[in-house]
C-alpha positions in Angstrom: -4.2 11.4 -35.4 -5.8 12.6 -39.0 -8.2 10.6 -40.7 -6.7 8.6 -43.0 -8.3 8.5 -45.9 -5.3 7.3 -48.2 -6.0 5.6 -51.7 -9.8 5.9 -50.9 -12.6 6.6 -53.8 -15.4 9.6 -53.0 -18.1 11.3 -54.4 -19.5 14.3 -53.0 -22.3 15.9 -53.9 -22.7 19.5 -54.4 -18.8 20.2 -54.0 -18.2 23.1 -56.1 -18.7 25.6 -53.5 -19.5 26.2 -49.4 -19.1 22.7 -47.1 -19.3 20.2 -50.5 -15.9 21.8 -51.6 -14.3 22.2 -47.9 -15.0 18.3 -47.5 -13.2 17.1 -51.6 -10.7 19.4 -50.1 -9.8 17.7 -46.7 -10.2 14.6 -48.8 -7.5 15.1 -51.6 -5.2 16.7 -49.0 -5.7 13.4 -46.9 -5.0 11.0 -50.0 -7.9 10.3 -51.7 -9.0 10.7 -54.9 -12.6 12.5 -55.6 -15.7 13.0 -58.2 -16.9 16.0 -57.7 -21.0 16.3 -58.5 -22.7 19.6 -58.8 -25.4 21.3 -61.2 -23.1 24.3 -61.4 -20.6 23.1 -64.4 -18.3 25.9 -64.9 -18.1 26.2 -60.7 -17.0 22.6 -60.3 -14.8 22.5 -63.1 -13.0 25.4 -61.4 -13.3 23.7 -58.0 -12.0 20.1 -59.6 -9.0 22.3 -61.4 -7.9 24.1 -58.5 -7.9 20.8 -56.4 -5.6 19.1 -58.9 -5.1 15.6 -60.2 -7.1 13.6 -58.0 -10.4 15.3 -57.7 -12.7 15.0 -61.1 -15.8 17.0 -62.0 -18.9 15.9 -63.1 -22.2 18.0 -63.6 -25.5 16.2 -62.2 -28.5 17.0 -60.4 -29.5 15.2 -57.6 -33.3 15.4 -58.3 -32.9 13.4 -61.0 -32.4 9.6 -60.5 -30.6 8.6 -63.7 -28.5 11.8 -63.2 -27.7 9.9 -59.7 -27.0 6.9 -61.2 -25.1 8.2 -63.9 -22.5 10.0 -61.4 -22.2 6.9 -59.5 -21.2 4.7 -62.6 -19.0 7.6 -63.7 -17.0 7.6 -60.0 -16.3 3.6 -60.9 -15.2 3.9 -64.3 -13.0 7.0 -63.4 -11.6 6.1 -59.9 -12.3 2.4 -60.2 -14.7 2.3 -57.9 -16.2 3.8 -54.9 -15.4 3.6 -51.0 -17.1 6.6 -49.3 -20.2 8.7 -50.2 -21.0 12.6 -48.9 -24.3 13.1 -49.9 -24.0 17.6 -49.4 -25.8 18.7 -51.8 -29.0 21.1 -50.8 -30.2 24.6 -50.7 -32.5 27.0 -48.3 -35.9 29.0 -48.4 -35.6 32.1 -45.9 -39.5 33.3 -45.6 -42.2 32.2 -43.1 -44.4 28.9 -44.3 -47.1 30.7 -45.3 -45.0 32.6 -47.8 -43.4 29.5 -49.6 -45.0 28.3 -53.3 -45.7 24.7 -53.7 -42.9 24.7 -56.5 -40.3 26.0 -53.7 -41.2 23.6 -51.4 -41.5 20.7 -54.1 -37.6 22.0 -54.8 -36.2 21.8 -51.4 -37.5 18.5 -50.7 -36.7 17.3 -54.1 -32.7 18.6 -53.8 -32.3 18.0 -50.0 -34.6 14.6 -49.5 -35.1 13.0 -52.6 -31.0 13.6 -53.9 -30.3 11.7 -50.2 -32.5 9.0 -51.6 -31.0 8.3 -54.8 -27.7 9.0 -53.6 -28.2 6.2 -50.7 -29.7 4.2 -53.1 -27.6 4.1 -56.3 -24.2 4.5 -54.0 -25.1 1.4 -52.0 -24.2 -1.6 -54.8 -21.1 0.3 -55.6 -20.2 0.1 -52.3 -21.0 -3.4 -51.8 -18.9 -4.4 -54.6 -16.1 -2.5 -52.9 -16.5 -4.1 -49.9 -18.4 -1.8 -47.6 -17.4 1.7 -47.0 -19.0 4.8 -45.9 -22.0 6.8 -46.6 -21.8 10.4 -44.9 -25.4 12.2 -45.3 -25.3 16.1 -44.4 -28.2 17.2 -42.1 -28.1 20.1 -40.0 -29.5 21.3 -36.7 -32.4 22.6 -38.3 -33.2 18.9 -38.4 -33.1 18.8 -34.8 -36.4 21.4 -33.7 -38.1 24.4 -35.7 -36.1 27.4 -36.8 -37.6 30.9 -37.7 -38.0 31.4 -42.0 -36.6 27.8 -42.2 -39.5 25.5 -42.0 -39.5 23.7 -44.6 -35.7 23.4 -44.2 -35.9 22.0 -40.8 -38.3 19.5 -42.3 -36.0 18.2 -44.9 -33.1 18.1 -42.5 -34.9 16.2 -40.5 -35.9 13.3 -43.2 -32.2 13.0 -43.9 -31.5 12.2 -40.2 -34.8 9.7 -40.7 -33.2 8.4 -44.0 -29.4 7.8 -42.4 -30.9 6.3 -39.4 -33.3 3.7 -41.9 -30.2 3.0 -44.2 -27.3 2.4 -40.9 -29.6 -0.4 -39.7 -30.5 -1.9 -43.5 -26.7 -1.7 -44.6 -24.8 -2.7 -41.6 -24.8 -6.3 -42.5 -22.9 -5.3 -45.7 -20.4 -3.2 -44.3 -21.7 0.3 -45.3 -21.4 3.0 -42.1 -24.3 5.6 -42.5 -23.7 8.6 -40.6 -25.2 12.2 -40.9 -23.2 15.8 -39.8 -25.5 18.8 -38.0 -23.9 21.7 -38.7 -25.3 24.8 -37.0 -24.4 28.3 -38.7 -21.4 28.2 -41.0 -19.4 30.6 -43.3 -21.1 30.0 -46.3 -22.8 31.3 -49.3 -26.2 29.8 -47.9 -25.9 31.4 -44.5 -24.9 34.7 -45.9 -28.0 34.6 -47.8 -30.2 33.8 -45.0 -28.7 37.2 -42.9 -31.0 40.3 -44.4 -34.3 37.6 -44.2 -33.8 36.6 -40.7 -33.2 40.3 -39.8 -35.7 41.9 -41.2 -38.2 39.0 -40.4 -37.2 39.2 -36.2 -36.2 42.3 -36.2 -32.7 40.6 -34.3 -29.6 41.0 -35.0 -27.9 37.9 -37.1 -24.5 38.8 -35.9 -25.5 38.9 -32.3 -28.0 36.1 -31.8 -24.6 34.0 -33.5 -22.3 35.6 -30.8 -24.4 34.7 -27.9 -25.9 30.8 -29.3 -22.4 29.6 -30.3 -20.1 32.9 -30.0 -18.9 32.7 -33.8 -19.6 31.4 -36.9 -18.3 27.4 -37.8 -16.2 27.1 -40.5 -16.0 24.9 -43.9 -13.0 23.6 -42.5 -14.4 22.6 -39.3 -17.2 20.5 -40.6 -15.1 18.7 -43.5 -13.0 17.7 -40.2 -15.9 15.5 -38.6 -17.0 14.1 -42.4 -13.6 13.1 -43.1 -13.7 11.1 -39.4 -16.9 9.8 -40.3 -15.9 8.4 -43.5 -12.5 7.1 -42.5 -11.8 3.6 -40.8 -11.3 5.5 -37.3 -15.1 5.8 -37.2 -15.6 1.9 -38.2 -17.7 0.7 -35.0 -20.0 4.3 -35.9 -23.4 3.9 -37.7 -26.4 5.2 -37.6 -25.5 8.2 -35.7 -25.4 12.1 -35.8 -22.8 14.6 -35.3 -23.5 18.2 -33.8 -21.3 21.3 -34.6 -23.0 23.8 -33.0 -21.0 25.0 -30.2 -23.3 24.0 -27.9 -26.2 25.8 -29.5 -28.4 23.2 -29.2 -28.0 21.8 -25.6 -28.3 25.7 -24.2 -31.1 27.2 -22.6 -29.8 31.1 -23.0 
C-alpha cells in the first residue's frame, strides 16, 4: 500500500533540487500540500511551479533561526498549519581534514547541524498545535563510521542521528515521531560533485567502488519512498529510529 499522505501539511527543507525536491514530489503526488524552503529563490520558485498548486516556495536559510522561524509561521498561515517536517537541507566538503578552513567547517555544521536544530525546534509547537505529526531528519551513512574526504560530513551526519534520537524520546509524549533516513550514494548534484575529489584523492575508481559496495547508484525516488513512510500514519508506532538505503553497503565486509 502507498503512504498516504492525503490532506497533510509539509515543509521541506532544501527542496528545490536533489533528494529535498524528490521528497515535495512524492508528497504532492500522494495528496499533500507543501512549503517548499530553500536559499536558492529562482530554483525553488521553478521547483514549486512545476509541482503545481499545492506545493508553495519560500526562500530561507537554515542557519539562520528567525529565517527558521519565519518559514515555519509562513507554512501555517499558507497551509493552515503543519503535520510533517523533512528537515533535507545540507551540503558536502570533498578534501581531507587537514585541508578544510575553519569557515568551511563552521558552514557545514552550521547548514547540516544547526538548520536540524532550529528546524526541530521551531517545527515542534506547530506541530503540537496540530496534534502531533512527524518530523523526518535526513542523515546519511556517513553518519554511521568515517568516510574518505568527508570528515567533517560524517561528523554532522552523525549529530543529526544524535539530535533525532534526543528529540524521538523528548517529543513522544506529544505525539511528534522523529525519525532520520541514511542514504548511501544517490543521483544527485552533491554526489556528482564529490566523483573527480574522491578519484583523484584514492586514486579508485568512483564508478567501480559504487558497482561493487551497493552495485548502482540509489535514486531521488527511492529515498523520498522511505521519507514519505516515515512521515505517514503507517509508520505511527516508529520513533527514534534510522533508516538505511545503502544496498547493503554498510553491513558488508567486501
Amino acid at each position: 500500500m502507498l503512504s498516504d499522505l492525503k490532506d497533510k501539511r509539509a515543509l521541506v527543507t532544501g527542496a528545490a533540487q536533489g533528494l529535498g525536491r524528490a521528497v515535495a514530489e512524492l508528497f504532492v503526488a500522494r495528496g499533500a500540500r507543501v512549503l517548499l524552503t530553500d536559499i536558492d529563490g529562482d530554483l525553488v520558485a521553478k521547483t514549486a511551479a512545476d509541482l503545481g498548486d499545492a506545493a508553495h516556495p519560500l526562500v530561507s536559510d537554515v542557519t539562520s533561526e528567525a529565517d527558521v522561524a519565519a518559514s515555519v509561521r509562513a507554512c501555517v498561515d499558507t497551509l493552515g498549519g503543519l503535520d510533517i517536517a523533512v528537515n533535507n537541507a545540507g551540503i558536502e566538503i570533498g578534501k581531507p581534514l587537514v585541508e578544510q578552513t575553519e569557515e568551511e567547517f563552521d558552514r557545514l555544521m552550521d547548514i547540516n547541524v544547526k538548520g536540524v536544530f532550529f528546524g526541530i525546534k521551531h517545527q515542534t509547537p506547530a506541530l503540537v498545535a496540530s496534534g502531533g505529526g512527524a518530523i523526518v531528519n535526513m542523515s546519511s551513512v556517513a553518519g554511521l563510521g568515517g568516510v574518505p574526504l568527508l570528515g567533517s560530513y560524517c561528523a554532522s551526519k552523525a549529530a543529526v542521528l544524535r539530535l533525532t534520537e534526543t528529540a524521538a524520546i523528548e517529543l513522544r509524549a506529544a505525539g511528534i515521531r522523529v525519525n532520520a533516513v541514511c542514504p548511501s550514494f544517490i543521483q544527485t548534484e552533491m554526489v556528482a560533485r564529490l566523483v573527480n575529489p574522491f578519484e583523484g584523492a584514492t586514486g579508485a575508481n568512483f564508478d567501480d567502488l559504487v558497482a561493487v559496495k551497493q552495485q548502482r547508484l540509489g535514486t531521488p525516488e527511492e529515498v523520498a519512498e522511505m521519507v514519505a513512510f516515515l512521515a505517514s500514519d503507517d509508520a505511527r508506532f516508529v520513533t527514534g529510529a534510522h533508516y538505511t538505503l545503502d544496498s547493503g553497503l554498510t553491513g558488508s565486509l567486501l
